[in-house]
GURO-675332 format. One line per 4 residues: number of its first residue (from 1); for each residue x, y, z negated of C-alpha. Coordinates in steps of 0.02 Angstrom, whole numbers, plus 50000, padded with zeros to 5 digits. Example, Ala and Ser with C-alpha at 12.3 -4.5 7.8 and 13.67 -1.06 7.14 Angstrom:
1> 50615,49775,49610; 50684,49947,49643;
REM end
This chain:
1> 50000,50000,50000; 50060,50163,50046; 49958,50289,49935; 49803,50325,49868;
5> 49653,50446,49943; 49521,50503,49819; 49390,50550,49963; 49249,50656,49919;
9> 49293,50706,49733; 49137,50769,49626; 49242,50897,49531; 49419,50920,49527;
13> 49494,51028,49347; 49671,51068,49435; 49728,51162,49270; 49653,51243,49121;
17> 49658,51411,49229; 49608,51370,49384; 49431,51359,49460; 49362,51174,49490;
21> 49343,51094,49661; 49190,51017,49725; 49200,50883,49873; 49359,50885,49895;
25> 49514,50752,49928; 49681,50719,49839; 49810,50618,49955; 49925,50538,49829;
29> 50099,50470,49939; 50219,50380,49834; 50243,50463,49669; 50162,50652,49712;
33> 50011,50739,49770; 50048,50761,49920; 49892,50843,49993; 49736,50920,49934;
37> 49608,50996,50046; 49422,50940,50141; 49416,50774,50240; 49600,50721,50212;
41> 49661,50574,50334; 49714,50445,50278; 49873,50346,50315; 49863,50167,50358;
45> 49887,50064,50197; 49795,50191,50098; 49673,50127,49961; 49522,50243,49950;
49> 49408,50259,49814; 49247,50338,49809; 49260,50495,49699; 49083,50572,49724;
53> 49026,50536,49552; 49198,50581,49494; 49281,50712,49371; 49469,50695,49420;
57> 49584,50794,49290; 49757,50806,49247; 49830,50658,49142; 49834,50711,48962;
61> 49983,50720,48867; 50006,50649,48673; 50117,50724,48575; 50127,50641,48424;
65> 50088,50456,48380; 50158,50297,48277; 50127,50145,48397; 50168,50010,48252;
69> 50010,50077,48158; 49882,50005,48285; 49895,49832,48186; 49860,49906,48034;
73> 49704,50009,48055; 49563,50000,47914; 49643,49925,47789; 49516,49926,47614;
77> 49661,49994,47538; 49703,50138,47611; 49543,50199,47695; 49493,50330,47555;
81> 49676,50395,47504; 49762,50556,47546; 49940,50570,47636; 50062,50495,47488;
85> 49945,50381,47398; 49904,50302,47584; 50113,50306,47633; 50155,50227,47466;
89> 50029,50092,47503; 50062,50056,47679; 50240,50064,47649; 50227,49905,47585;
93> 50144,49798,47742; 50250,49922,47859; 50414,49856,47763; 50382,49683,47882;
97> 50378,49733,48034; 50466,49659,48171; 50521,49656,48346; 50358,49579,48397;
101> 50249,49705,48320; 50344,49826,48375; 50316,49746,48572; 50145,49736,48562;
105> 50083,49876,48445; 50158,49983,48596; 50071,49881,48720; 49899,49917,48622;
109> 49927,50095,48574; 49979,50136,48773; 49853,50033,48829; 49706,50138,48741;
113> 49803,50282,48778; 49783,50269,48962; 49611,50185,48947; 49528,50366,48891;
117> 49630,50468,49014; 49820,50493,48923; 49953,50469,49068; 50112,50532,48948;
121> 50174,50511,48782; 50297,50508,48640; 50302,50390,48466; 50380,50412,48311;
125> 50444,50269,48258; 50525,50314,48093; 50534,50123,48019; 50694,50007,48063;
129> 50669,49877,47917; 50826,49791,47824; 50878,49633,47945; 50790,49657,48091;
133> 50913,49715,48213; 50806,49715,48372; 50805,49846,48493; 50651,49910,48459;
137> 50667,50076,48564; 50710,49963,48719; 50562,49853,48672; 50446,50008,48690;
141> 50513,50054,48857; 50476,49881,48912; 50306,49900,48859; 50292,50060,48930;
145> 50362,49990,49105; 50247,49820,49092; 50062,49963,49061; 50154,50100,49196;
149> 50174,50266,49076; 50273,50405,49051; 50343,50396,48900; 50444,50502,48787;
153> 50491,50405,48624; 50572,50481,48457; 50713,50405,48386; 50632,50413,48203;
157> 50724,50397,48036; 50706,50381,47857; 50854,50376,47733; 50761,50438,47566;
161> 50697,50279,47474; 50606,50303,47302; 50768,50268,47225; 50824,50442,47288;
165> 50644,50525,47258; 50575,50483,47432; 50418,50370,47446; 50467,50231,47557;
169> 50546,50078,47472; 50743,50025,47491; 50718,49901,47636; 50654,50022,47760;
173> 50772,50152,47745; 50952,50167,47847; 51120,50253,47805; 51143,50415,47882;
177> 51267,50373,47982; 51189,50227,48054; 51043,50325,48115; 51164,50468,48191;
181> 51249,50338,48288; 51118,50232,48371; 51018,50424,48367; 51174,50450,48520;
185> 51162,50273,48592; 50965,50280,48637; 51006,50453,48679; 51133,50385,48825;
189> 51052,50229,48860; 50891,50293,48883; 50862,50478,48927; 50828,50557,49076;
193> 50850,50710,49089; 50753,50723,49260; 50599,50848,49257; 50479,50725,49315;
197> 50570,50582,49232; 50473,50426,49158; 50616,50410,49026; 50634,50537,48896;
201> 50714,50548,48711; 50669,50648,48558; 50759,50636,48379; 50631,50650,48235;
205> 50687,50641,48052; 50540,50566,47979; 50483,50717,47863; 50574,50837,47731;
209> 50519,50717,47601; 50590,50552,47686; 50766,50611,47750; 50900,50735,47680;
213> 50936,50913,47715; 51107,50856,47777; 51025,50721,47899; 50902,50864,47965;
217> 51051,50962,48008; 51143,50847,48084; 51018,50770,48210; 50982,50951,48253;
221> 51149,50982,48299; 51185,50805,48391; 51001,50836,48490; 51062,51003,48549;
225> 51225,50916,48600; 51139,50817,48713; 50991,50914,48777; 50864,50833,48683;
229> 50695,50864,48601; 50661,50872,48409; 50521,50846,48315; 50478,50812,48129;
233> 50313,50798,48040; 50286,50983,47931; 50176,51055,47824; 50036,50920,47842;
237> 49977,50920,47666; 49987,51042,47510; 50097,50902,47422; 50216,50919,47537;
241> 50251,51101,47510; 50248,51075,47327; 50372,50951,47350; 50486,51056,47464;
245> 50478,51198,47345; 50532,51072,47193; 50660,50978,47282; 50747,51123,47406;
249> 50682,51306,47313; 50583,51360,47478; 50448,51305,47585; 50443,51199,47737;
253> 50463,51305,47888; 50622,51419,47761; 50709,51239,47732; 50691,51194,47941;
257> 50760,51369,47973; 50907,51311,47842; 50935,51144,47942; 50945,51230,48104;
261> 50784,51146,48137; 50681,51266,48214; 50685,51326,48413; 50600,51310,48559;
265> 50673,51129,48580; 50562,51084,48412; 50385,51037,48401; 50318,50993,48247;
269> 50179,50869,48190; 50024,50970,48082; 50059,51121,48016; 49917,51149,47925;
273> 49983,51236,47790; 50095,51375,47863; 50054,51536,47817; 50060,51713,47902;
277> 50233,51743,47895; 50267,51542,47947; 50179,51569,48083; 50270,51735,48142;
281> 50423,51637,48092; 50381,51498,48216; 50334,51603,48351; 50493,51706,48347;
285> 50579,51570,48360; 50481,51456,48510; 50448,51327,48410; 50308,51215,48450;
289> 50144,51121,48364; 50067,50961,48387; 49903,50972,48323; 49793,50780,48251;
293> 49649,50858,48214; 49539,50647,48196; 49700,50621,48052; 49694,50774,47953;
297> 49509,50763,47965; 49512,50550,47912; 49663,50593,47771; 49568,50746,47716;
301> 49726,50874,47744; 49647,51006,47795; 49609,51116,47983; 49763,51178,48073;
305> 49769,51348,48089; 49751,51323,48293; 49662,51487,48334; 49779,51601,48234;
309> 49907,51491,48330; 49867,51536,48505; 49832,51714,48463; 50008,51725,48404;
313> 50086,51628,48560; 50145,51478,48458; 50112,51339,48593; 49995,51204,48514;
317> 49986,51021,48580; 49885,50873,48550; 49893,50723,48478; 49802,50559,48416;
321> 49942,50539,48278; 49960,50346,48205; 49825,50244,48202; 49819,50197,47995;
325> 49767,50379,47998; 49670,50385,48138; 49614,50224,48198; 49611,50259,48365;
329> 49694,50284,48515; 49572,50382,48604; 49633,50538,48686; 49471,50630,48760;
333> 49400,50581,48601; 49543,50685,48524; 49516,50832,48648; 49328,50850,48547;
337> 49365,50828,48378; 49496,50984,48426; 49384,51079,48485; 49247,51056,48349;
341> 49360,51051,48222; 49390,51239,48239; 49247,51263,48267; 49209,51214,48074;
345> 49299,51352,48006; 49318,51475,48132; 49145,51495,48213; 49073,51433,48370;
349> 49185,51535,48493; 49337,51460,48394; 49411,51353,48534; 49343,51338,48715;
353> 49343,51163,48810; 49478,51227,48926; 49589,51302,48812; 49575,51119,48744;
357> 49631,51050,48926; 49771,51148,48920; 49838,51101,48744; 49805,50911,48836;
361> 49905,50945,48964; 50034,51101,49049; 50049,51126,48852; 50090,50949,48820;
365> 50220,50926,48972; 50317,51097,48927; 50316,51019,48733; 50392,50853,48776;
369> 50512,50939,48912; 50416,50876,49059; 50391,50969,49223; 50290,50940,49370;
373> 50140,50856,49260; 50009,50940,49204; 49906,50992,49341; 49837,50934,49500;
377> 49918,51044,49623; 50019,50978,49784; 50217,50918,49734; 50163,50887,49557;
381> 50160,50718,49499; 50040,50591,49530; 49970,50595,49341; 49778,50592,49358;
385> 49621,50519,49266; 49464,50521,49329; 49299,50478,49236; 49146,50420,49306;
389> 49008,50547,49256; 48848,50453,49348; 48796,50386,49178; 48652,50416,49061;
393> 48757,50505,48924; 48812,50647,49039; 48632,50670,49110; 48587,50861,49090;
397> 48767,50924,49055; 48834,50938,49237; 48817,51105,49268; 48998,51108,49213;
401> 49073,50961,49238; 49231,50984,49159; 49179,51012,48999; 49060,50888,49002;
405> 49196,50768,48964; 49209,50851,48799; 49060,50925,48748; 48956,50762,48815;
409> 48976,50575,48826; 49011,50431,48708; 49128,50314,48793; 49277,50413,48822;
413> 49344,50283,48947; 49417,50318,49137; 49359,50204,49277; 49528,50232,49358;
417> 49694,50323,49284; 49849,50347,49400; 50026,50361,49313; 50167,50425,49447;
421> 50051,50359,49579; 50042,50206,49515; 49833,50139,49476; 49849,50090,49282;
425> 49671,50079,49248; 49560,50021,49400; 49383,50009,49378; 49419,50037,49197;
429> 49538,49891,49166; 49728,49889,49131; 49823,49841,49288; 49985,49784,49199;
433> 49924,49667,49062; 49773,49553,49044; 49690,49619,48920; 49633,49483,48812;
437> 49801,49435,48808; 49861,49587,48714; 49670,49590,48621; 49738,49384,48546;
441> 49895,49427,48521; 49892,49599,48418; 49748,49537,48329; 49843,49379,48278;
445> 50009,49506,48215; 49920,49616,48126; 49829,49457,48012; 50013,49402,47977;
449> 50025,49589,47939; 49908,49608,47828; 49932,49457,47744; 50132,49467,47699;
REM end
């Protein structure tokens, strides 16, 4: 097969700023848009699909997720705790995972992922348990080359155990040196520092209660050595500035400014709590948010400050986060808890559906140091989802089709998704895996999970 031809489109969203498109065509050729326009031809060896019942958008972009928690959603345990009380306790399951979990909790969390219209993504994967000395980055990468995404993984870390006042127990902490040194060898084995790549690397220190000032600093200065991203979980819950205030004399966002850990190369996870001169602090310096509006709602952390955000020209993102504190996966389902989550506290004008697209998507690219994704537009990528709107739930909303996605619907799957060309979902099925396969075999890790 040559390409792709989406003939007849019923509404195309190009970008957050752009008007729609009604009947028209994308011609997708290799890896790119290659044309977009009225009556394309197409190429012999094309596939066409039928798009006249069709809302064809850019694919989403998440920026901030832990993979490995897909086999432990819903635990009894944990479902009515806040941030530390649920860490300590999952701590404790999480301390046993292994290469295999790691394989297929990536398979599951990608595979939802692109199921509800996410074409790009990064993980944090902060745990590297005592004796297990798989690769677990290059086992992601595999998964993410078996399912056909872009994907932008964070070499996590976590070398505070309770032992040195940090919450996570002995065996799933490393040395500091250890995680500096394999921090350079994904770094060189993996990244691609391409625009359009389908490789990319990030360094994330776990949090500022999980790793040490001097670890902070120093993966801030080997990222920048390098040319990577950096990320870190911040200000997510009131504890945590308590803690930073007890342990360091200053608050979050003063200690990342002490640790060099603050630019536009840094995008952090939350943010809840910043306040006013945070925020003018983070915008004077670039740096970045990803916003998980479904976990701070589920852990009851609070409502990111996203409109004060925007209206100071901090660039927000968005993100599923892990799925203990989520349990889900499901992107456009993200996309309208963001918007009505503001909504909550700021009013009914608070955030707009395509202000929401854009945190999705141009935001999400520019945050994970993509370019060339994020928008339909010819010599972009080939990064597309496209729901099926000829259903009963969307009956009466498509006067604007766009945000009927958002403001409308209850199955927030695509009937086709396209990743760098390539069809990953096709007729709303994962092209790379069978699916009961991965259903069996997560299913059968997570009850050795939950049972250890």
């Amino acid at each position: 097969m040559s390409g792709v031809l989406l003939r007849n489109c019923f509404h195309i969203q190009p970008s957050a700023g752009e008007e729609g498109l009604s009947g028209a065509d994308i011609l997708i050729e290799g890896e790119t848009i290659s044309r977009i326009g009225r009556a394309l031809t197409a190429p012999g060896g094309t596939r066409v699909i039928d798009c006249a019942h069709h809302v064809v958008v850019p694919g989403f972009v998440n920026t901030h997720h832990h993979f490995f928690q897909t086999l432990t959603r819903n635990l009894p345990g944990a479902q009515n705790a806040k941030l530390f009380d649920w860490l300590v306790y999952l701590y404790e399951i999480w301390k046993n995972i292994d290469e295999e979990a790691i394989y297929y909790s990536s398979l599951l969390a990608m595979g939802e992922l692109l199921k509800t219209g996410c074409t790009c993504s990064t993980d944090h994967l902060y745990l590297y348990p005592r004796g297990v000395g798989a690769n677990f980055m290059a086992r992601q990468f595999e998964a993410a080359d078996t399912l056909g995404m872009r994907f932008s993984p964070s070499r996590g870390s976590m070398s505070l155990s309770r032992k040195d006042g940090g919450l996570p127990p002995d065996t799933i902490v490393q040395d500091e040196d250890a995680i500096l040194a394999d921090s350079e060898r994904v770094i060189g084995r993996f990244h691609d520092p391409a625009p359009r790549a389908m490789r990319k690397v990030v360094l994330a220190p776990c949090s500022p209660f999980s790793v040490s000032e001097s670890l902070m600093l120093q993966t801030a200065r080997l990222a920048r050595r390098h040319g990577v991203r950096l990320h870190t979980h911040l200000s997510e819950t009131a504890d945590e500035d308590a803690y930073c205030l007890a342990t360091y004399g200053v608050r979050p966002v003063e200690l990342m400014e002490r640790c060099e850990f603050i630019g536009p190369d840094v995008f952090y996870a939350h943010g809840i709590f910043f306040n006013d001169k945070e925020l003018a602090a983070l915008r004077a310096r670039g740096a970045q948010v990803a916003h998980c509006p479904s976990s701070n709602m589920r852990l009851g952390s609070g409502i990111c400050r996203v409109r004060d955000m925007l209206d100071a020209g901090i660039p927000v993102s968005l993100a599923v986060d892990g799925s203990a504190s989520n349990d889900s996966s499901d992107f456009l389902g993200e996309m309208r808890h963001a918007l009505l989550l503001q909504r909550v506290s700021r009013g009914s004008g608070a955030l707009q559906a395509r202000e929401v697209l854009q945190m999705a998507t141009e935001t999400g690219a520019a945050v994970l140091g993509f370019e060339g994704i994020g928008r339909i537009r010819e010599g972009y990528a080939a990064d597309l989802a496209l729901f099926n709107v000829d259903r009963l739930e969307y009956c009466g909303s498509l006067s604007d089709p766009f945000a009927a996605l958002i403001f409308a619907g209850f199955d927030h799957g695509t009937e086709y998704t396209i990743c760098n060309g390539r069809i990953v979902v096709d007729k709303g099925r994962l092209t790379g895996i069978e699916e009961q396969t991965l259903i069996r075999e997560a299913n059968r890790i997570a009850a050795r999970l939950a049972r250890s």
